[in-house]
N, C-alpha and C positions, 0 to 999 in steps of 0.2 A: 415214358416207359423205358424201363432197362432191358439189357440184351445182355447175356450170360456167355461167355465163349471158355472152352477149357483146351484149346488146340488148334494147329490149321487146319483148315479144311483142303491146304493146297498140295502142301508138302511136310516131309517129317522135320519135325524141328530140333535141330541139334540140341536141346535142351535134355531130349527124350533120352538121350541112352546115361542122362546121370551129370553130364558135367554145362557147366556156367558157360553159355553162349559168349562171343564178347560183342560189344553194343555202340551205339560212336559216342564218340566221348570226346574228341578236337572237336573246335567248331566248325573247320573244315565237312568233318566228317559228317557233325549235327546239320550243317547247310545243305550237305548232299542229299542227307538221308531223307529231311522235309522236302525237297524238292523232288526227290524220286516218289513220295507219297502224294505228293502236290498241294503239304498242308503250309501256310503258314503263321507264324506264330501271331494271336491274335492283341492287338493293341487293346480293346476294350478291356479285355481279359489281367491285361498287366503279365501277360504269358509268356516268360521265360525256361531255357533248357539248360540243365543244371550243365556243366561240362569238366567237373573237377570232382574225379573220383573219391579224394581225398573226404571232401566234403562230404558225399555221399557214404565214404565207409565210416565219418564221425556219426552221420546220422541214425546209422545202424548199430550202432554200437550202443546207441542209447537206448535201443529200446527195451533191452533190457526183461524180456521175458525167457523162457525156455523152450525150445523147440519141440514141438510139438501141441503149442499153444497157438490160436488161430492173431494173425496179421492182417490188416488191411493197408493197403496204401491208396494213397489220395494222388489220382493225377498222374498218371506213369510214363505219360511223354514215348520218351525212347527209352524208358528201361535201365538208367543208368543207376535211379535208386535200388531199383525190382532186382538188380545184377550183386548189388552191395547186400541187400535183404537176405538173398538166396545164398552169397559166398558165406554168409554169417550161419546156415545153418538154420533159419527164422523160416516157421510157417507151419502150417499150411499156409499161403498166401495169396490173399484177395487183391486185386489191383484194380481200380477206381477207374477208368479215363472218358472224358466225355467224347471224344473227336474219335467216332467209328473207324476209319484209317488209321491212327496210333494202337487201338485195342487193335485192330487186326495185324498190325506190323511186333504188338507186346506177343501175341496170341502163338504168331506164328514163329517169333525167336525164340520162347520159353516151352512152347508144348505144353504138356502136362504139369510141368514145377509148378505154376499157377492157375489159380480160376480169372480169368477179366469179365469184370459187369460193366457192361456201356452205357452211359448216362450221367446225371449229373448228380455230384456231389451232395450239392444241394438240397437235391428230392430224392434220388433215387432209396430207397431200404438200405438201410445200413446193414452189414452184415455184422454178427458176433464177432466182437474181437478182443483179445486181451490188449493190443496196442494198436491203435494207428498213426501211423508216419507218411508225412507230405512236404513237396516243395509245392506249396501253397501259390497260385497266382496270388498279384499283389491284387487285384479289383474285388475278388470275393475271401479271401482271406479272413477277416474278421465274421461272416456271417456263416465260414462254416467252421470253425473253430468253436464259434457257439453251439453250433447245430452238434459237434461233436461234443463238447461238454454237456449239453441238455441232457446226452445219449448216454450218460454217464459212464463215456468211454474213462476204461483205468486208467488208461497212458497216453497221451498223445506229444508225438515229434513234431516238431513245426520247425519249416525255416520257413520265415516270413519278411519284410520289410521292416528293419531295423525299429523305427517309429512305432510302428503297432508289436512289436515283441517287448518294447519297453512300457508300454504304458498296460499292456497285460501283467507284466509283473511291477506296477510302481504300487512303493506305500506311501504314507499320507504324507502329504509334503511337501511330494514330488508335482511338480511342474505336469508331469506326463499321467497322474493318479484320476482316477475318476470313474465313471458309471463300466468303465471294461475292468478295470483292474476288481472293482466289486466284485461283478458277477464270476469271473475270475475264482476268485478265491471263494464264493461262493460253491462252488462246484469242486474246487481243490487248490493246488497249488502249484505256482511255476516257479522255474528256475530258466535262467540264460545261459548260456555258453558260445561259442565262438563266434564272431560275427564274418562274414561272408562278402567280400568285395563286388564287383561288379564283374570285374573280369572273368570269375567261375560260371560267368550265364552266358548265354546266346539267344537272343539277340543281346549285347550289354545293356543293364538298366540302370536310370541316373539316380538310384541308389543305394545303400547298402543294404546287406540283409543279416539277420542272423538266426542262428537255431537256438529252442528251447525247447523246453517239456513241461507237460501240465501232467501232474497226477491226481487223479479224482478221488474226491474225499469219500471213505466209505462208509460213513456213519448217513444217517438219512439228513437231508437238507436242514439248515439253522432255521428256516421260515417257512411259513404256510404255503405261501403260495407266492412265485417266482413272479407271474405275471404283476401282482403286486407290489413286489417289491420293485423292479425294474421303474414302476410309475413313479415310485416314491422319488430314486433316483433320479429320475427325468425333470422333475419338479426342481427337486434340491441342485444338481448340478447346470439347471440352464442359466440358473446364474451365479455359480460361484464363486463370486470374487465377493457378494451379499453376507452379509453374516445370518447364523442361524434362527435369530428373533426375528429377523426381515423375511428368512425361507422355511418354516415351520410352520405358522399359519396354513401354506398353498398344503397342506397333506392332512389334517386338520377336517375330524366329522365337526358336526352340531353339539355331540357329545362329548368331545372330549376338547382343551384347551391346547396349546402348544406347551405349559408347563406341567401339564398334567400329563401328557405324552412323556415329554422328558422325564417326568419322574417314573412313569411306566416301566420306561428304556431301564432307567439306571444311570440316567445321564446325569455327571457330577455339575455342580450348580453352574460353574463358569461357561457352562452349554451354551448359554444365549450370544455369548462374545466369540465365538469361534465361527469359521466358514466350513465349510462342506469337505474341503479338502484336507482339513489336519483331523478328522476324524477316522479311525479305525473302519472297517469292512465291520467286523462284529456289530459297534454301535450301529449301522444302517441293518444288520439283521435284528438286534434287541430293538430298534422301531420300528418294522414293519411288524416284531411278533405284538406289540405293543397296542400298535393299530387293529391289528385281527382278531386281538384278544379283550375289547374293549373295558369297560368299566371293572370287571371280573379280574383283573390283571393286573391290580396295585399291587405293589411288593412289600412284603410284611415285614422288613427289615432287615431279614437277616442273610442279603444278597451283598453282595460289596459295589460299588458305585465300578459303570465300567471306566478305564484309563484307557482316556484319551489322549495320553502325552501331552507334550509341551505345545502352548496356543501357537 
């Protein structure tokens, strides 16, 4: 269950009379501040605290709405993104944090500027938003980034662990390309931008990160149904290094062949000699519509075979 706070209950919060609190931001200060709360940062979690303003005002800058447009953020820690949010002008604004102590330390710096819902990411009700931006723990990071494209949030900010921000944006080819980069683009589109050393967090973590953005596609999804195609996925990439006559078959009713499928798709003849990964995102949406749309679905000719680039 979530907990909703829009102020302290203790004291007036400097945020109240209009100007930007300031928040810790050395790690000096980030050590003080957890340990006057008595929180710490949790290892399971992969939970780090941003500590480079700098960071935080790039990531604000991307988001890129108008003010007066509703914001969420994911995970507000100590407020150092919520501080960059706010000097931008950005919100109304929602702030995310699981850890009842940090929402009451967000609550009580910012006052009014913000609403805090206390809970998790992960289930709690997403609120309306035209953007959301987060320093994303590195242990759940992939599964709410989903959760927020399902949401078909317009915009979302991520800094995340360098590994997983690239292989949400690899095309086919790529070493790092596969069942995220799909769904990915299934939903819309990312771009990368600066990557983020170790030293901007506290506790430091042993690796790097970077920020990106996903913008969500507005037109209605290329496929019937998501939960399907994700299986299709699942199939084809468990072992992609196979080529596609060896991994066609596993997705394959009674009714229909692997090259009958393929020619459903649109798929150009040399389909069978490729693997999983030098195919395009599109291709894996023209076969799941393929599938769903069974015999009914031959193409009359006058579609153009899709390009799949070079084997």
């Amino acid at each position: 269950m979530s907990r909703i706070s829009t102020a302290s209950s203790s004291r007036r919060s400097a945020a109240d009379d209009g100007t930007i609190p300031p928040v810790p931001e050395r790690p000096e200060e980030i050590r003080s501040a957890l340990a006057a709360l008595g929180v710490r940062p949790s290892k399971e979690w992969g939970q780090s605290f941003l500590t480079d303003p700098f960071v935080a005002d790039a990531e604000a800058a991307l988001v890129g709405v108008k003010p007066g447009q509703p914001v969420v953020e994911v995970g507000g820690g100590l407020g150092v993104l919520t501080a960059a949010l706010l000097r931008r002008g950005l919100g109304p604004l929602t702030v995310i944090e699981r850890d009842r102590r940090l929402a009451r330390f967000l609550s009580s710096t910012f006052g009014a500027r913000i609403r805090v819902v206390t809970g998790d990411a992960l289930t709690v009700p997403l609120p309306p938003a035209e953007a959301v931006v987060g320093n994303l723990p590195y242990a759940v990071a992939t599964p709410l980034l989903l959760r927020l494209f399902a949401a078909r949030t317009p915009r979302v900010v991520f800094l995340v662990q360098q590994e997983v921000a690239e292989r949400l944006a690899a095309g086919p080819g790529s070493k790092t390309y596969g069942r995220l980069s799909i769904i990915a683009q299934l939903y819309g589109s990312v771009e990368l931008f600066r990557t983020v050393g170790p030293d901007a967090f506290y506790p430091r973590p042993e690796v790097v990160s970077r920020i990106g953005v996903h913008v969500g596609r507005r037109e209605p999804l290329p496929v019937p149904s998501v939960p399907a195609l994700e299986e299709v996925l699942r199939k084809l990439f468990s072992s992609r290094r196979k080529q596609l006559s060896n991994l066609l078959p596993r997705v394959t009713s009674k009714s229909a062949t692997p090259e009958e499928l393929a020619r459903r798709a649109r798929w150009p003849d040399d389909w069978a000699r490729r693997r999983p990964e030098t195919l395009p995102a599109e291709a894996f949406f023209a076969l799941a519509r393929a599938i769903a749309d069974g015999d009914d679905s031959a193409p009359t000719g006058t579609h153009s075979p899709i390009d799949l680039g070079r084997p």
